[in-house]
N, C-alpha and C positions, 0 to 999 in steps of 0.2 A: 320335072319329076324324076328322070333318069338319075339325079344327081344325087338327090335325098334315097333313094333305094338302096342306089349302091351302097353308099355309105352308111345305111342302116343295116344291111345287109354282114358287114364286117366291125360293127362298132363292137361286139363283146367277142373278149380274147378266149373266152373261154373255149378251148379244140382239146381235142386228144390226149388224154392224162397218161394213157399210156404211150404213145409217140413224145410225148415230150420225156415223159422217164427215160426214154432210148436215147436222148439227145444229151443229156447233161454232160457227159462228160468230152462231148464234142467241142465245147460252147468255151469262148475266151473267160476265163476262170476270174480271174480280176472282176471283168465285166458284170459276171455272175454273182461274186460278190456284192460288188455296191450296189446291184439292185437289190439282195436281199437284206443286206441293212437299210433299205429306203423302205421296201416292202416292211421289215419289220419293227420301225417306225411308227407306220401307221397304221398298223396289226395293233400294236398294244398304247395307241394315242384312244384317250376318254374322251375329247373332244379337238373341234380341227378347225380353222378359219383358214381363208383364205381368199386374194381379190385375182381377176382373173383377166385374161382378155385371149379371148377366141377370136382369129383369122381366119378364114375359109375362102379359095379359091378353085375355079373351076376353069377349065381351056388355059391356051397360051396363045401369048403374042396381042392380038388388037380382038381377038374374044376372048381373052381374059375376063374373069367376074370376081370380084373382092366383097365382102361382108364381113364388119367386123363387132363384133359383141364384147362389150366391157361387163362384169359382172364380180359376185361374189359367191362364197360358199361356205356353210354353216353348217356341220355335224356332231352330233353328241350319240353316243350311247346311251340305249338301247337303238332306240329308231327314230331317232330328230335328224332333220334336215332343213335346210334353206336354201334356194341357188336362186338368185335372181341376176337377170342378163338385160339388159338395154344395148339397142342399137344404136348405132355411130357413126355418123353421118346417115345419108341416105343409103337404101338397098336395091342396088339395080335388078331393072326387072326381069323376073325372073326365074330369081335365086333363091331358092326352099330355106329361108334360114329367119325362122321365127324366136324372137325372146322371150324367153320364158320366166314365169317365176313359179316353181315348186316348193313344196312346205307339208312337211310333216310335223303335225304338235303329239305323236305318240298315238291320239286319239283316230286323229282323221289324216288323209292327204290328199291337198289340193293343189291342183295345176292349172295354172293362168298363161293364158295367152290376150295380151291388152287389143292387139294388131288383129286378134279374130272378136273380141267383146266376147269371149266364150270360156268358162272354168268347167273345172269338175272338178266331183270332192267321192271321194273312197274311205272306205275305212284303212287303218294304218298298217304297213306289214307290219309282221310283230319283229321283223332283224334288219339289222345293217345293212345283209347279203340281199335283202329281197328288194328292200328302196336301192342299190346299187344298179341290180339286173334291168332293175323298172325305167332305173336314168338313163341308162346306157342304150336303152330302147327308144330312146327319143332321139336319137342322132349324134355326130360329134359336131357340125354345123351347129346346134341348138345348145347343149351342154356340155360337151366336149368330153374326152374318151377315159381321163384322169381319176376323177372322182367316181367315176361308175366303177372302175376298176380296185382303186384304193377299201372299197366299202366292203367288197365280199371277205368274207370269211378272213381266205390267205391271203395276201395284196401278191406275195413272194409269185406261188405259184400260180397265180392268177394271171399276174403281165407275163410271164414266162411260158405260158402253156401253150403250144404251138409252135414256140420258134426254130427255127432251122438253124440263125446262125445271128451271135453277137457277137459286136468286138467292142471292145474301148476305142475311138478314133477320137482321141488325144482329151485337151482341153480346152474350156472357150467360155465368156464371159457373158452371162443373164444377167440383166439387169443390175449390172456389179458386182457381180458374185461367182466368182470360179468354179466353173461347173466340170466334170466327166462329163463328155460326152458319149453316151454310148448309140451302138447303131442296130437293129434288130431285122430281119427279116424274116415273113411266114409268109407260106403259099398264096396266101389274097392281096396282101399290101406287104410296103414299108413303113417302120416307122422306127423313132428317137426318143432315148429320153436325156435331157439334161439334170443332172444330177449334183447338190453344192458338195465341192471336193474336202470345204473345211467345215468343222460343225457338224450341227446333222445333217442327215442325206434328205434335205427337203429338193422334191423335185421341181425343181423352175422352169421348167416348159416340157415338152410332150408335142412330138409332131406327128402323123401320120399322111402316107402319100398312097395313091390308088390308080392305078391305069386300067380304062375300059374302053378297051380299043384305042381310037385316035384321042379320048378322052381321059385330060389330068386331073383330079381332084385333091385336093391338102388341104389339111384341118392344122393349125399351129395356137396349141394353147400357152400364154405364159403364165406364172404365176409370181405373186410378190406376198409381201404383207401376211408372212403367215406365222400361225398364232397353234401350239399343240399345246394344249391345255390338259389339265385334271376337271377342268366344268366350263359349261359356255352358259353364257347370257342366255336364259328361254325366253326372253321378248323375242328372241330373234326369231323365235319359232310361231309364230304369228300370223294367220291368213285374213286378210280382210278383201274381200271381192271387187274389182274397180267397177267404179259407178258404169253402167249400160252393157256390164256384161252378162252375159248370160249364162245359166247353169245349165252342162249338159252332161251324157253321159262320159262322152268321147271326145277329146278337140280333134279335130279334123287338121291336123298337121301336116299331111302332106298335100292335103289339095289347097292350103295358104300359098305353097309352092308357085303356083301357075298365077298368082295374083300378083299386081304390080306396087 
């Protein structure tokens, strides 16, 4: 349980708008750029695919704990969403890190969990920023810290707000593709984004690191296969309930945690 807290605890960046105003021009200027061409990317993208895979580990050494989630993600303007995640391999016990599938058709939005037999369905926010806030409340373990972030409003000042201190630390190769690496630090955690050096500034992974006491936690999302569009596919936006699950108000997410 300890593990899912923390890390819900720190999953949205959003801190201090006027502390980070004091910071800018502290901050490696380079670095600051290419995030805000990535950031404004995906500020004025109408629609966004992308296939995913979330790594999550907890302790080091021989209590070390790995969970790792393959998935996708589906967004359009106004307030469509998709994210659905399946697990890979099995998930030691233990480990708070439930897949999810989320879905907003505009109208409603529903959230499935297969591993509890239990959904819930809400009415839809009516923004981007509101289904962003919503994801990003569900953990980086579960859907990782990227797309909750990309969705608000500014993406720019969104990953930015709060930080102390960025540098470029060089360059280095996602999934084939030549990335900026940049490095980030704020009072709670660390964390990275990989950034494509050529083309547009599609972010191909996102790491975040956590120390709580004698405990290490990392979330490492990458991404591939992405698609910024002017319209997406609305099949994709689609809810259909798996058979023996149950409607409730609330999934019970972190107490899946403590089951094996």
């Amino acid at each position: 349980m300890r593990y899912y807290i923390g890390l819900l605890a720190f999953a949205v960046f959003m801190s201090s708008s006027a502390a980070w105003a004091g910071k800018k021009d502290d901050l490696d200027k380079k670095a600051v750029d290419i995030v805000k061409k990535a950031g404004d990317l995906y500020k004025d993208a109408k629609a966004v695919h992308a296939d995913v895979t979330i790594v999550s580990t907890m302790g080091e050494g021989k209590d070390k704990k790995e969970v790792k989630l393959d998935g996708t993600y589906d967004l359009a303007k106004p307030n469509l969403i998709a994210v659905r995640t399946n697990l890979e391999g099995e998930k030691p016990a233990g480990t708070p890190v439930t897949p999810l599938e989320v879905v907003c058709d505009g109208k409603k939005l529903f959230t499935s969990a297969k591993a509890l037999k239990q959904y819930s369905e809400n009415d839809a926010p009516e923004s981007m920023t509101d289904l962003g806030r919503g994801l990003l409340g569900m953990g980086p373990p579960n859907v990782g810290m990227l797309f909750g972030n990309i969705m608000i409003d500014d993406p720019y000042e969104t990953l930015m707000s709060g930080v102390t201190d960025c540098t470029l630390a060089g360059k280095e190769k996602i999934e084939g593709v030549e990335c900026n690496h940049i490095k980030f630090k704020q009072p709670e955690f660390d964390w990275e984004l990989f950034i494509a050096a050529e083309g547009k500034p599609l972010v191909m992974r996102m790491t975040n690191t956590r120390s709580d006491g004698d405990n290490k936690f990392t979330t490492v999302e990458t991404y591939k296969n992405w698609k910024i569009e002017d319209a997406a596919d609305k099949s994709k936006f689609s809810f259909t309930p798996p058979k023996e699950s149950k409607k409730v108000d609330e999934l019970n997410l972190r107490g899946e945690g403590d089951t094996k």
